[in-house]
PDB file with SEQRES, HELIX, SHEET and CRYST1 records, atoms N, CA, C and O in Angstrom:
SEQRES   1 A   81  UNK UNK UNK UNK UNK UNK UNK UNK UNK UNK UNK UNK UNK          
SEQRES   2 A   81  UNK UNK UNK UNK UNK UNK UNK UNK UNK UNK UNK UNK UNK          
SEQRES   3 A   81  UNK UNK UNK UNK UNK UNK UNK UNK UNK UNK UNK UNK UNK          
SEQRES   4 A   81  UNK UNK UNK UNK UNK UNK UNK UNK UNK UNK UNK UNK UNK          
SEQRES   5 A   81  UNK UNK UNK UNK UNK UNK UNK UNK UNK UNK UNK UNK UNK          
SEQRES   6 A   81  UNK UNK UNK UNK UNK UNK UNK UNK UNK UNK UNK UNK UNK          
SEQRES   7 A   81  UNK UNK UNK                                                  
HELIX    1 AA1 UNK A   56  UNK A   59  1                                   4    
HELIX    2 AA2 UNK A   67  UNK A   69  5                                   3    
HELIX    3 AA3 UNK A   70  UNK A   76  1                                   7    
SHEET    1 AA1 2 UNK A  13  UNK A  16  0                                        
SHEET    2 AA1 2 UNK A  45  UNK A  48  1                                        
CRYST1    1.000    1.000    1.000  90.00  90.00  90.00 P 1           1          
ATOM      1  N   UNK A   1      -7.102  29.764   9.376  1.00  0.00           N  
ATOM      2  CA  UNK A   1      -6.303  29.260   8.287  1.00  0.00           C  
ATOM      3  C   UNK A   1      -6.255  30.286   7.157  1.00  0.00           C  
ATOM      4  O   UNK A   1      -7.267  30.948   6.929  1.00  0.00           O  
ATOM      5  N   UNK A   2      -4.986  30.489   6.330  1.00  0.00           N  
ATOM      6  CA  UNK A   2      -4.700  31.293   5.515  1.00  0.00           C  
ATOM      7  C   UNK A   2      -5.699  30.645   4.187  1.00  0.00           C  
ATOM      8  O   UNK A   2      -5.586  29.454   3.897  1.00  0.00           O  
ATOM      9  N   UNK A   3      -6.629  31.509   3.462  1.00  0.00           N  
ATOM     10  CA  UNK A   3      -7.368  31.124   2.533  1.00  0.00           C  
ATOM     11  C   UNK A   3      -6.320  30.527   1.197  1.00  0.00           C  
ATOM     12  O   UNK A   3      -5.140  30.870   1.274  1.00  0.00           O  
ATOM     13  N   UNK A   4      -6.621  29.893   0.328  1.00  0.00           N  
ATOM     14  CA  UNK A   4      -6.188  29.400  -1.001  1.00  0.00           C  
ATOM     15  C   UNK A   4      -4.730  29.115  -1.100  1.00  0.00           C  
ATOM     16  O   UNK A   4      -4.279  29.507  -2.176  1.00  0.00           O  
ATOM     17  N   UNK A   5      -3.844  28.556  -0.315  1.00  0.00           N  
ATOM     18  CA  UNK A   5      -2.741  27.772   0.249  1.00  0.00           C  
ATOM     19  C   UNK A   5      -2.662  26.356   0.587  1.00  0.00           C  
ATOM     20  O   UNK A   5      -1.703  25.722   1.024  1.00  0.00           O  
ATOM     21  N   UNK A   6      -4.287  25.834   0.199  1.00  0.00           N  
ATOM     22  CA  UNK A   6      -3.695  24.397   0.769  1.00  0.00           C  
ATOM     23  C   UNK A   6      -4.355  23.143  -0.923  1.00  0.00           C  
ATOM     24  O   UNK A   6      -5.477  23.325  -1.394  1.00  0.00           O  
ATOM     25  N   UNK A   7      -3.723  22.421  -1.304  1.00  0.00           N  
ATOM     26  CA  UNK A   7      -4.641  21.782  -2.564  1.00  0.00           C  
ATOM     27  C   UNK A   7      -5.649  21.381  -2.276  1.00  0.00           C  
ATOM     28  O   UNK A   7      -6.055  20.999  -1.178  1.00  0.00           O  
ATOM     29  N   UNK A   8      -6.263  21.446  -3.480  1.00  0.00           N  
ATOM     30  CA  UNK A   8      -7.842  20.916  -3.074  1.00  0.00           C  
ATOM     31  C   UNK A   8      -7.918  19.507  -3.352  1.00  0.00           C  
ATOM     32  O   UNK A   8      -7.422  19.022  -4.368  1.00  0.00           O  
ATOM     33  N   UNK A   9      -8.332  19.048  -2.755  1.00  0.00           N  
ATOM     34  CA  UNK A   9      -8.776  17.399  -2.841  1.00  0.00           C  
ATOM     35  C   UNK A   9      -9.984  17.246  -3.714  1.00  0.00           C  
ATOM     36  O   UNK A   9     -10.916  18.007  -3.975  1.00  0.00           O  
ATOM     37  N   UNK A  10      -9.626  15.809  -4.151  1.00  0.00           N  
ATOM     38  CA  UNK A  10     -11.025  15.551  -5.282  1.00  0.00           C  
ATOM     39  C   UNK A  10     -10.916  13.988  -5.093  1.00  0.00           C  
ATOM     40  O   UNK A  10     -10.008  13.316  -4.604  1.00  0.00           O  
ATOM     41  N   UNK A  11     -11.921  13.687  -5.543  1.00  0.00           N  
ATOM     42  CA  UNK A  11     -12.631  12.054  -5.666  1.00  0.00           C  
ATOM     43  C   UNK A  11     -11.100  11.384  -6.892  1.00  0.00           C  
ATOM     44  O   UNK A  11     -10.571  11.901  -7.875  1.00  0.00           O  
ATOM     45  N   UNK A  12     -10.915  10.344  -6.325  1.00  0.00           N  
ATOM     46  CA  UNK A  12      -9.743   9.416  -7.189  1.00  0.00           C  
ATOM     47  C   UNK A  12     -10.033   8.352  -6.606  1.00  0.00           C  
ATOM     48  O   UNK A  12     -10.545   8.308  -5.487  1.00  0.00           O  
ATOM     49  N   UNK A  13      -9.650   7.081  -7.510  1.00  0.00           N  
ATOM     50  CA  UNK A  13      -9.438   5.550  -7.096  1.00  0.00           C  
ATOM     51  C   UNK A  13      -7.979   5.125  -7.239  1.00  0.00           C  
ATOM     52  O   UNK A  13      -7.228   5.401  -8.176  1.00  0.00           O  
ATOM     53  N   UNK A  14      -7.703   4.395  -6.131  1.00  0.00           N  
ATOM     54  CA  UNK A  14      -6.458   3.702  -6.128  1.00  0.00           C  
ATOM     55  C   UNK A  14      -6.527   2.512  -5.882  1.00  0.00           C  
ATOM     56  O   UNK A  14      -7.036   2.124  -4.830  1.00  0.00           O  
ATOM     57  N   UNK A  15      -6.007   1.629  -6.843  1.00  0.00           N  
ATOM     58  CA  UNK A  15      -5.753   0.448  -7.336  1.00  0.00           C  
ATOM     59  C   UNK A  15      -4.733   0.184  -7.050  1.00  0.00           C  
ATOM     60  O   UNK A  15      -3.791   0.862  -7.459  1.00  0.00           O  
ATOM     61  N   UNK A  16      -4.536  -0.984  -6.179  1.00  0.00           N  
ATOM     62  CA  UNK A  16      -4.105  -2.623  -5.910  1.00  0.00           C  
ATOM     63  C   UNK A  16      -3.643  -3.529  -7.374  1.00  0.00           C  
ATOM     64  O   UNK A  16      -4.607  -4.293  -7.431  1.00  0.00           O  
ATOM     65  N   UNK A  17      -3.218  -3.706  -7.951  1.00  0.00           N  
ATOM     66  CA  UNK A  17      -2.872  -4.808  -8.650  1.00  0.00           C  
ATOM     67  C   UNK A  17      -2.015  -5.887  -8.642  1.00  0.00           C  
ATOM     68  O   UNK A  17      -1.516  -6.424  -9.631  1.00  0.00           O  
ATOM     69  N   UNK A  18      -1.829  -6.256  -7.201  1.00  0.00           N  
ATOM     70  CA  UNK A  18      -1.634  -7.616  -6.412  1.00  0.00           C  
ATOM     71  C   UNK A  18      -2.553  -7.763  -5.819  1.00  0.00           C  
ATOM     72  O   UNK A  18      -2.572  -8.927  -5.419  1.00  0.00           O  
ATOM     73  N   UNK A  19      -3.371  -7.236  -5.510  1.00  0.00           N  
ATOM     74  CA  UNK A  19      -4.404  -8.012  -4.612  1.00  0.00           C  
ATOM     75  C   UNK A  19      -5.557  -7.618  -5.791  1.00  0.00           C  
ATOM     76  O   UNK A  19      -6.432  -7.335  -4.973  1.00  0.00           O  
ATOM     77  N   UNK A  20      -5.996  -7.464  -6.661  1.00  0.00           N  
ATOM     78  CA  UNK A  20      -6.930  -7.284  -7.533  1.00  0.00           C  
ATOM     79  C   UNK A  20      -8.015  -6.754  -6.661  1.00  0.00           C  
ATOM     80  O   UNK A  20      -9.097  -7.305  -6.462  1.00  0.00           O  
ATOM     81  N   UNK A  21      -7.417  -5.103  -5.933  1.00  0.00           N  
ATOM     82  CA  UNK A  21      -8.505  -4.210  -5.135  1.00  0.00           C  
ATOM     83  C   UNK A  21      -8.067  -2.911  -5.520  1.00  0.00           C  
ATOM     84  O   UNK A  21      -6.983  -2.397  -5.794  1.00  0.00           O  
ATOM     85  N   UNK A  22      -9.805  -2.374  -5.424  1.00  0.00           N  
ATOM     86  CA  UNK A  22      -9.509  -0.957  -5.956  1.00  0.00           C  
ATOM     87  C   UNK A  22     -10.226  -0.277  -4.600  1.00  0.00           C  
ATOM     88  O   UNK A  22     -10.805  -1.018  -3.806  1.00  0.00           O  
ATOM     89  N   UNK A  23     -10.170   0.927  -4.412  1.00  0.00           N  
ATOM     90  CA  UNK A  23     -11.335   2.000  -3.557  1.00  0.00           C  
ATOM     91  C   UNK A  23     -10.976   3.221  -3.615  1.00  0.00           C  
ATOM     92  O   UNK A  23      -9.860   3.740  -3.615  1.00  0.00           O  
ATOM     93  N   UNK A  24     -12.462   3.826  -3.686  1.00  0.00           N  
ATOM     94  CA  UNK A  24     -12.517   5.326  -3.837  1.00  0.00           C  
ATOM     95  C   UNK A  24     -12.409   5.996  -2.866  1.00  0.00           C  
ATOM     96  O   UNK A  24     -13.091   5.640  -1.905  1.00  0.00           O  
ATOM     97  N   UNK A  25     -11.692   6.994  -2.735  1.00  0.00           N  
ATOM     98  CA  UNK A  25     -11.692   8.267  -1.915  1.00  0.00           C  
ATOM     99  C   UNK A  25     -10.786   9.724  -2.100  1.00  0.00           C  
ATOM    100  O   UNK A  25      -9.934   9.894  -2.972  1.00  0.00           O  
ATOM    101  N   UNK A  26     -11.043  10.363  -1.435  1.00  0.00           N  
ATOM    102  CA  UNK A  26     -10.395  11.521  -1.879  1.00  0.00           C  
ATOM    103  C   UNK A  26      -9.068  12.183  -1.496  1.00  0.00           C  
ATOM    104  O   UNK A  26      -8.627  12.447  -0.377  1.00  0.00           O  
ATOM    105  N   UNK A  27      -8.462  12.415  -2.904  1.00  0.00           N  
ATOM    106  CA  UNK A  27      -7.185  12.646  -2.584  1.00  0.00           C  
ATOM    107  C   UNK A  27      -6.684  14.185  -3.184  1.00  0.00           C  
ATOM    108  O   UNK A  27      -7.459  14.970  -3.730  1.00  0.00           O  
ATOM    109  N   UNK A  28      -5.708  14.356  -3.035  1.00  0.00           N  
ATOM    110  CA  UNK A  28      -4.858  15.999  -3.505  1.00  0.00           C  
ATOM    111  C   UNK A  28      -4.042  15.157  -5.125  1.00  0.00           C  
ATOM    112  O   UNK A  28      -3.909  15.914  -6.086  1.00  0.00           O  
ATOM    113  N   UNK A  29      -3.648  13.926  -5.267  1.00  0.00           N  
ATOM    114  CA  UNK A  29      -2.932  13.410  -5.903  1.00  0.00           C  
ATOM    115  C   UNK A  29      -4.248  12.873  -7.102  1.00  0.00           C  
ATOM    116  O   UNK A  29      -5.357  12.341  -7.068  1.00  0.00           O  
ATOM    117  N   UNK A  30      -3.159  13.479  -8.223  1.00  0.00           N  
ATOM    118  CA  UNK A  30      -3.875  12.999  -9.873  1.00  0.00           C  
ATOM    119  C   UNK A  30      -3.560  12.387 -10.610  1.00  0.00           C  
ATOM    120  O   UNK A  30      -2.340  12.428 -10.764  1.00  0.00           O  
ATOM    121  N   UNK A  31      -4.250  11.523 -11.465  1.00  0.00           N  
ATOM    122  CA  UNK A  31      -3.560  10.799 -12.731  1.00  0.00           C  
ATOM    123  C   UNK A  31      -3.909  11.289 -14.183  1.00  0.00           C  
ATOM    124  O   UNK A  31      -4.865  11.987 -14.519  1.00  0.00           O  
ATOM    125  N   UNK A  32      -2.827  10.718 -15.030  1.00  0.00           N  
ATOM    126  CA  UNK A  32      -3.707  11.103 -16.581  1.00  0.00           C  
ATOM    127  C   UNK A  32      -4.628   9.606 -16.803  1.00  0.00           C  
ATOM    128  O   UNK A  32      -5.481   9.464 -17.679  1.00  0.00           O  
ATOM    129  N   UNK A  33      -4.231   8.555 -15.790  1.00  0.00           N  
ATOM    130  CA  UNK A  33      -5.029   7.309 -16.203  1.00  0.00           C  
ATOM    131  C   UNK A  33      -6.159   7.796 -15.338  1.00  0.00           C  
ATOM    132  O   UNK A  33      -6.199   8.513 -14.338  1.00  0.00           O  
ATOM    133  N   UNK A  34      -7.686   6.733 -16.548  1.00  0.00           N  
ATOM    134  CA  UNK A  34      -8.806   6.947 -15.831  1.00  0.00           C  
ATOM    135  C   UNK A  34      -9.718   5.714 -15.729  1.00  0.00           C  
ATOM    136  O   UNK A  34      -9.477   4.771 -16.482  1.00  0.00           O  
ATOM    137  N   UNK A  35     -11.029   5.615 -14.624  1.00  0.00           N  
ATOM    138  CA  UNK A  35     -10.846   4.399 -14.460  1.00  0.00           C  
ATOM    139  C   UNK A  35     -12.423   4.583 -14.066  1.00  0.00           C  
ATOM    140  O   UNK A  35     -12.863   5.176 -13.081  1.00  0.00           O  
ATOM    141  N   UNK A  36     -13.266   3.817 -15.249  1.00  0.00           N  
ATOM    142  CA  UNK A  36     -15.061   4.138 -14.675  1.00  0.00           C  
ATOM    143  C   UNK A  36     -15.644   3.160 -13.484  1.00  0.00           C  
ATOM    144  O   UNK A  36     -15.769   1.953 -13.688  1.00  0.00           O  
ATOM    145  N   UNK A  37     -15.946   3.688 -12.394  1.00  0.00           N  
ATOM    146  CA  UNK A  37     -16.012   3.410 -11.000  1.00  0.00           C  
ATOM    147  C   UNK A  37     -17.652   2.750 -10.876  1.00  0.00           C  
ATOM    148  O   UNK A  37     -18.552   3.239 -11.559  1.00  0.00           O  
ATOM    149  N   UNK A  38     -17.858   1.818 -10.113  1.00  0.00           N  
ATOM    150  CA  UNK A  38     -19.481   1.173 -10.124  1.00  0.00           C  
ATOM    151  C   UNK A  38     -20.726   2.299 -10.183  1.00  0.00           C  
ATOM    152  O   UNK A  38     -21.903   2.212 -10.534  1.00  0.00           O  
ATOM    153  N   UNK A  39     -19.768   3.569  -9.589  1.00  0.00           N  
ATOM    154  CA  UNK A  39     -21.298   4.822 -10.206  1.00  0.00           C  
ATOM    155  C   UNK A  39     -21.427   5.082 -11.447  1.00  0.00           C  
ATOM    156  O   UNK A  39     -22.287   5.811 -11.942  1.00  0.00           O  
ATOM    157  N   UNK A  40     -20.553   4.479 -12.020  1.00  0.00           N  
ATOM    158  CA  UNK A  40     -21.077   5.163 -13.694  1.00  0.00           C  
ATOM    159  C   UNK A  40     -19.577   6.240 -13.853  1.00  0.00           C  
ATOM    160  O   UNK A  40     -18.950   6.220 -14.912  1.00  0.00           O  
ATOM    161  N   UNK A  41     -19.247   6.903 -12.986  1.00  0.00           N  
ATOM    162  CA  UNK A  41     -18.158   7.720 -13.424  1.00  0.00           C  
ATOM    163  C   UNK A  41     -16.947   7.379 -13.735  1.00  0.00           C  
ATOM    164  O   UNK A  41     -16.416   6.366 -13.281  1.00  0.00           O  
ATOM    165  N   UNK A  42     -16.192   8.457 -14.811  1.00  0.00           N  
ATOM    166  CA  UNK A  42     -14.649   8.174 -14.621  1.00  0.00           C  
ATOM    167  C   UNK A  42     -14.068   9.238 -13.229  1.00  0.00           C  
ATOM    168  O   UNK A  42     -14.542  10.182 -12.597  1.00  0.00           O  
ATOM    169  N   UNK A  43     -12.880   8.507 -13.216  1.00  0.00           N  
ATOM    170  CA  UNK A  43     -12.122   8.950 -12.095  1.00  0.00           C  
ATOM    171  C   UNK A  43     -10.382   8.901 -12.316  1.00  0.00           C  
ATOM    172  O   UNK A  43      -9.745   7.949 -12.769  1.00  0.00           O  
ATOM    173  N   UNK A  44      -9.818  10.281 -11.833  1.00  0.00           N  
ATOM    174  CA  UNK A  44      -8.167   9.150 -11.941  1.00  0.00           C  
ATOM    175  C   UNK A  44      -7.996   8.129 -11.186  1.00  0.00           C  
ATOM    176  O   UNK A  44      -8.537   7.944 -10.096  1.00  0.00           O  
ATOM    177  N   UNK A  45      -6.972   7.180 -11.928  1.00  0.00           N  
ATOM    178  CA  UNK A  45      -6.684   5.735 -11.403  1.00  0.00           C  
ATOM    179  C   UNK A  45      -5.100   6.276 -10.799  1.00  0.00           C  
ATOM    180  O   UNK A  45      -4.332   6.967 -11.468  1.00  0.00           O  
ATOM    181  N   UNK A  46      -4.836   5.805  -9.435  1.00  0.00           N  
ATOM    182  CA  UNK A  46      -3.626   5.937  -8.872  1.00  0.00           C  
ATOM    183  C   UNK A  46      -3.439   4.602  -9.050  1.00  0.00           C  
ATOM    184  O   UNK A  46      -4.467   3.998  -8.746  1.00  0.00           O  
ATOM    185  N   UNK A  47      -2.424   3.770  -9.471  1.00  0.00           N  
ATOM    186  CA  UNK A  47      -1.681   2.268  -8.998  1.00  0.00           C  
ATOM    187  C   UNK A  47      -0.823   2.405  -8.013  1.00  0.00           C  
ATOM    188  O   UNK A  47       0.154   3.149  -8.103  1.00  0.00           O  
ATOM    189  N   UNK A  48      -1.134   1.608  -6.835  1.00  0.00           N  
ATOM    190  CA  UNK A  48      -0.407   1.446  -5.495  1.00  0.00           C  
ATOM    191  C   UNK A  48       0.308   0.019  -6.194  1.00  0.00           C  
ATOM    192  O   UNK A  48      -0.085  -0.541  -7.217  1.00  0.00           O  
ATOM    193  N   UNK A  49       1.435  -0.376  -5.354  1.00  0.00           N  
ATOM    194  CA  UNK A  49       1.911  -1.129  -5.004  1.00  0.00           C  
ATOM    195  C   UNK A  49       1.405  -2.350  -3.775  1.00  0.00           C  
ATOM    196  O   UNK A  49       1.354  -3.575  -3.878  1.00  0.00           O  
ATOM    197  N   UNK A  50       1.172  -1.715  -2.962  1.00  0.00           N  
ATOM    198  CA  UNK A  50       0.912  -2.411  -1.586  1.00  0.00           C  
ATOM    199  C   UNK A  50      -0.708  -1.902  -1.213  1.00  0.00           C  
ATOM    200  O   UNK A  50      -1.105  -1.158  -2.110  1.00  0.00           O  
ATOM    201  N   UNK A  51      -1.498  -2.058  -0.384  1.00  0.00           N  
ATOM    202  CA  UNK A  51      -2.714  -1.735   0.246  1.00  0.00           C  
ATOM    203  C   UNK A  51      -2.907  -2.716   1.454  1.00  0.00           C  
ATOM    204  O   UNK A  51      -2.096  -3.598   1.734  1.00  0.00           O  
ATOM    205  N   UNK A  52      -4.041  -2.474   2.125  1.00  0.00           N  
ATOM    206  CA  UNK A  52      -4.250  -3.114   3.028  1.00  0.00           C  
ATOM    207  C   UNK A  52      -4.794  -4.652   2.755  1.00  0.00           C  
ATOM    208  O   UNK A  52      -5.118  -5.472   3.614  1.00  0.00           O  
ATOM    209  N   UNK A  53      -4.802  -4.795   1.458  1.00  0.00           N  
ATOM    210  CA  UNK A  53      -5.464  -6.237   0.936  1.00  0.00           C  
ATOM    211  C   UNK A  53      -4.044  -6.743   0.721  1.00  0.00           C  
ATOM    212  O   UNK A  53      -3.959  -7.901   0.313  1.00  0.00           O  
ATOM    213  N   UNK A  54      -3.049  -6.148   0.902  1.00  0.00           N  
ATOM    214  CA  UNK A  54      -1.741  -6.961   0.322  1.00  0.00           C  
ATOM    215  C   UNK A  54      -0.621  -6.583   1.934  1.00  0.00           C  
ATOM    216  O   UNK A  54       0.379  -7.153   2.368  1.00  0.00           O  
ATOM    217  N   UNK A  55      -1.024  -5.967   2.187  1.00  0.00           N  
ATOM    218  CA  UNK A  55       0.384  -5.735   3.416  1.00  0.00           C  
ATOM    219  C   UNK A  55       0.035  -7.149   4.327  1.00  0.00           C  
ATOM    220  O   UNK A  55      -0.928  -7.600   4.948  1.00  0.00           O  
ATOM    221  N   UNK A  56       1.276  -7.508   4.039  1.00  0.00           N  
ATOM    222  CA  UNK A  56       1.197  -8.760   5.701  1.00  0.00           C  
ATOM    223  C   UNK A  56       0.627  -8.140   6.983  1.00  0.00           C  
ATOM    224  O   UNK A  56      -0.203  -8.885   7.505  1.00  0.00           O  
ATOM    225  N   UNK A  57       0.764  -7.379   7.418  1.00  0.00           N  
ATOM    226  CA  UNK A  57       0.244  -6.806   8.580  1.00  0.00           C  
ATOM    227  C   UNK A  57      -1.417  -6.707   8.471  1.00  0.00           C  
ATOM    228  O   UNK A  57      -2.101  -7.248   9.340  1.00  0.00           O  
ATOM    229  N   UNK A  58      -1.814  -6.245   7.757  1.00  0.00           N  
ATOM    230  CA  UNK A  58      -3.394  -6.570   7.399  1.00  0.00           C  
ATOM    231  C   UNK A  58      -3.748  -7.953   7.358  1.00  0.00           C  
ATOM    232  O   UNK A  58      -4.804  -8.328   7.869  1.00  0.00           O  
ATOM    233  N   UNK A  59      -3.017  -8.693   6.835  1.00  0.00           N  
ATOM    234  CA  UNK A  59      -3.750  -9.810   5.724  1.00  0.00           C  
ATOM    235  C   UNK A  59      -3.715 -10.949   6.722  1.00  0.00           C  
ATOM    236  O   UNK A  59      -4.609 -11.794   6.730  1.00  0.00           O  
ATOM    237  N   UNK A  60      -2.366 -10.992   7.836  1.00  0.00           N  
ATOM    238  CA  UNK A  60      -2.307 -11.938   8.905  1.00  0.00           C  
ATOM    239  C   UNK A  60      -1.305 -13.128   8.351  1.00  0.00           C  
ATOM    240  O   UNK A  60      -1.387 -14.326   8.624  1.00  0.00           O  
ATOM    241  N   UNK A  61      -0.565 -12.630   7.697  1.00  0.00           N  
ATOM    242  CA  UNK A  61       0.459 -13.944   6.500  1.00  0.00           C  
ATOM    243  C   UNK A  61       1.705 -13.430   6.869  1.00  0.00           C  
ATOM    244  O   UNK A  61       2.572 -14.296   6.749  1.00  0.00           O  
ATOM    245  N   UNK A  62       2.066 -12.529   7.208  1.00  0.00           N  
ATOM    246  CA  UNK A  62       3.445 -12.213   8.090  1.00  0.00           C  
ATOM    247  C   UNK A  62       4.164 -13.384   8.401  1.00  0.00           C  
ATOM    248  O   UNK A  62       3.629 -14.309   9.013  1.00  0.00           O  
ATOM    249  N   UNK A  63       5.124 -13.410   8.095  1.00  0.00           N  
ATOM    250  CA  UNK A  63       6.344 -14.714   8.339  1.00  0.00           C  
ATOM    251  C   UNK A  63       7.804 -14.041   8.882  1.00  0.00           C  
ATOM    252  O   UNK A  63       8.423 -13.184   8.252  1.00  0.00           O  
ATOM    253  N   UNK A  64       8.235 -14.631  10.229  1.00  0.00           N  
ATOM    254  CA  UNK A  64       9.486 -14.339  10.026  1.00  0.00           C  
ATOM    255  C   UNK A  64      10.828 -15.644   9.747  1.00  0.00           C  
ATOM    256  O   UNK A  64      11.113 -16.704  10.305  1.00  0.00           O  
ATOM    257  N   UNK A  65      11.297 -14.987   8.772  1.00  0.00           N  
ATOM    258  CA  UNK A  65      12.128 -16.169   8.193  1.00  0.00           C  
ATOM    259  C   UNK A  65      13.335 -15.413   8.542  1.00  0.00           C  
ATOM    260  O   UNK A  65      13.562 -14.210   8.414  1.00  0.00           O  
ATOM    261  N   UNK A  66      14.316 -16.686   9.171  1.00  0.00           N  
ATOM    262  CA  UNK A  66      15.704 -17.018   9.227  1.00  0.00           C  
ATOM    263  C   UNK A  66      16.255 -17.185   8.663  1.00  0.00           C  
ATOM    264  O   UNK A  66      16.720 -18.323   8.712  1.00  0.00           O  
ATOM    265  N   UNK A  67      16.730 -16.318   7.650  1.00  0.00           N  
ATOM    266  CA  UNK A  67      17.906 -16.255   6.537  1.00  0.00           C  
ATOM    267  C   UNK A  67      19.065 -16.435   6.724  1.00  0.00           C  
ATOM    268  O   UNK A  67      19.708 -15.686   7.460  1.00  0.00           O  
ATOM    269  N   UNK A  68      19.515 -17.304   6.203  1.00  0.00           N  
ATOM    270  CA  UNK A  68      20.820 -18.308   5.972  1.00  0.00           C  
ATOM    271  C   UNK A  68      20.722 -18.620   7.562  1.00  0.00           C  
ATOM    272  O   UNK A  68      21.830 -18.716   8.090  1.00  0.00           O  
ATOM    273  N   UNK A  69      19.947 -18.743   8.166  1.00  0.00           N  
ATOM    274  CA  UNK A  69      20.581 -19.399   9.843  1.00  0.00           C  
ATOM    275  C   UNK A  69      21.025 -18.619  10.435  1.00  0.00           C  
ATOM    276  O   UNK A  69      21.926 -19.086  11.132  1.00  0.00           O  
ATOM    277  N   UNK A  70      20.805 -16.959  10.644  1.00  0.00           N  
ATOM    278  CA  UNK A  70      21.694 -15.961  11.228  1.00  0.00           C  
ATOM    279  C   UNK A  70      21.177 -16.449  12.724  1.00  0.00           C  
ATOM    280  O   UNK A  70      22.247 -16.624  13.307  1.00  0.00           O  
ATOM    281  N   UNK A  71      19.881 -16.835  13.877  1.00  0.00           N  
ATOM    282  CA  UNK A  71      20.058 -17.124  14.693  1.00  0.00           C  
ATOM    283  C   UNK A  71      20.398 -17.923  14.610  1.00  0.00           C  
ATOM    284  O   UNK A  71      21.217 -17.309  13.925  1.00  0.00           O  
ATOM    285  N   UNK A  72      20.793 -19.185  14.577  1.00  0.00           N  
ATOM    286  CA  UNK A  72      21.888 -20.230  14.675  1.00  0.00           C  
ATOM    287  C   UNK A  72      22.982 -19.765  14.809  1.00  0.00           C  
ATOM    288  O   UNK A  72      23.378 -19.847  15.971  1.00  0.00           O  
ATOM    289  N   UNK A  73      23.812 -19.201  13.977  1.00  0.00           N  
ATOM    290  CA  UNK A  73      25.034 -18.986  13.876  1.00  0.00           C  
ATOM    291  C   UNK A  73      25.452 -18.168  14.782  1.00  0.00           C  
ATOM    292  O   UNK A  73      26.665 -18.126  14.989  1.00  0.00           O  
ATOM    293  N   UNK A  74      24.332 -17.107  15.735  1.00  0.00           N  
ATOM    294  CA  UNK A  74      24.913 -15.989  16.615  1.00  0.00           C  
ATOM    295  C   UNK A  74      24.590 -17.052  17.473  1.00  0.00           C  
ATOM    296  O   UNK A  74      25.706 -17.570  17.519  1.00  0.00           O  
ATOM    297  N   UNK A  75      23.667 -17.976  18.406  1.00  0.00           N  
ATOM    298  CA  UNK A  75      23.929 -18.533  19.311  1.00  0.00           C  
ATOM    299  C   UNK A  75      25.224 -19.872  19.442  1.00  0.00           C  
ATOM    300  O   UNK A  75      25.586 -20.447  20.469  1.00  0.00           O  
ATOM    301  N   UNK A  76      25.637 -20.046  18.238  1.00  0.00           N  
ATOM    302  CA  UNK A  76      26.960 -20.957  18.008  1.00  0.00           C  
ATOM    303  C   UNK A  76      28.232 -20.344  18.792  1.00  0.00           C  
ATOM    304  O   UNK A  76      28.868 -20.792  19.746  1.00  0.00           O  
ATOM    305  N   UNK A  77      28.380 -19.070  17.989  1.00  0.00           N  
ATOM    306  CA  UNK A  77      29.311 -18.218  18.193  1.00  0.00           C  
ATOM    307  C   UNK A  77      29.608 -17.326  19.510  1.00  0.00           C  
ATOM    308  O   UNK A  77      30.719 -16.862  19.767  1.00  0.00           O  
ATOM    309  N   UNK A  78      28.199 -17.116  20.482  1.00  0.00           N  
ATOM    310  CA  UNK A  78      28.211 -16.650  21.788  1.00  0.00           C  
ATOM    311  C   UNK A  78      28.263 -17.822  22.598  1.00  0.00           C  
ATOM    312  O   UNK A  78      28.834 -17.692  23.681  1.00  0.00           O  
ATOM    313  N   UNK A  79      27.874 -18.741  22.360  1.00  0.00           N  
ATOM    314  CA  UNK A  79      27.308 -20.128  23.578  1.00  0.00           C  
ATOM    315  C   UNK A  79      28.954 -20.468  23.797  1.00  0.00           C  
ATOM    316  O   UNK A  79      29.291 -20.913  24.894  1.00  0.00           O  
ATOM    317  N   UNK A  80      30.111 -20.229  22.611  1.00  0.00           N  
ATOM    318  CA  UNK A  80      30.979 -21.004  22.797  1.00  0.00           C  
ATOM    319  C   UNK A  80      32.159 -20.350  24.383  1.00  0.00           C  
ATOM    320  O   UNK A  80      33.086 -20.986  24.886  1.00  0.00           O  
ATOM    321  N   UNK A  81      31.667 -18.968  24.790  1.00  0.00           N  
ATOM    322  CA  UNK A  81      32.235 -18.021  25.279  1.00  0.00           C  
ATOM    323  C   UNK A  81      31.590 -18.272  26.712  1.00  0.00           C  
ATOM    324  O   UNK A  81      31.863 -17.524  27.651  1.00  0.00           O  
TER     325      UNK A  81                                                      
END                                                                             
């Protein structure tokens, strides 16, 4: 590997604020927000949107909903043929 070409990674927390979850690990990505972590340290705070405490696919709450009746209406419209 070509030396001093790739970013360096450092300790950050990213925060959940729908699911009121945070966790540490290390990333290339920084914040100016900071956020003191159960060791005693500050750290940048990333805010996610989604995480594995909030994705349906994790969480097991996945729904599929039938909006406005679209299967209904395609088996109406083929069955009649």
């Amino acid at each position: 590997m070509k030396a001093d070409i790739h970013p360096q990674s450092h300790d950050v927390v990213f925060q959940d604020a729908s699911a009121n979850f945070a966790f540490l690990t290390r990333s290339t990505m920084t914040s100016k927000d900071k956020i003191k972590w159960e060791d005693g340290k500050e750290y940048p705070l990333i805010k996610v949107e989604i995480s594995s405490k909030s994705h349906p696919f994790y969480t097991g709450k996945h729904k599929v909903m039938d909006v406005g009746g679209r299967v209904d209406k395609f088996r109406q419209r083929y069955a009649q043929k």
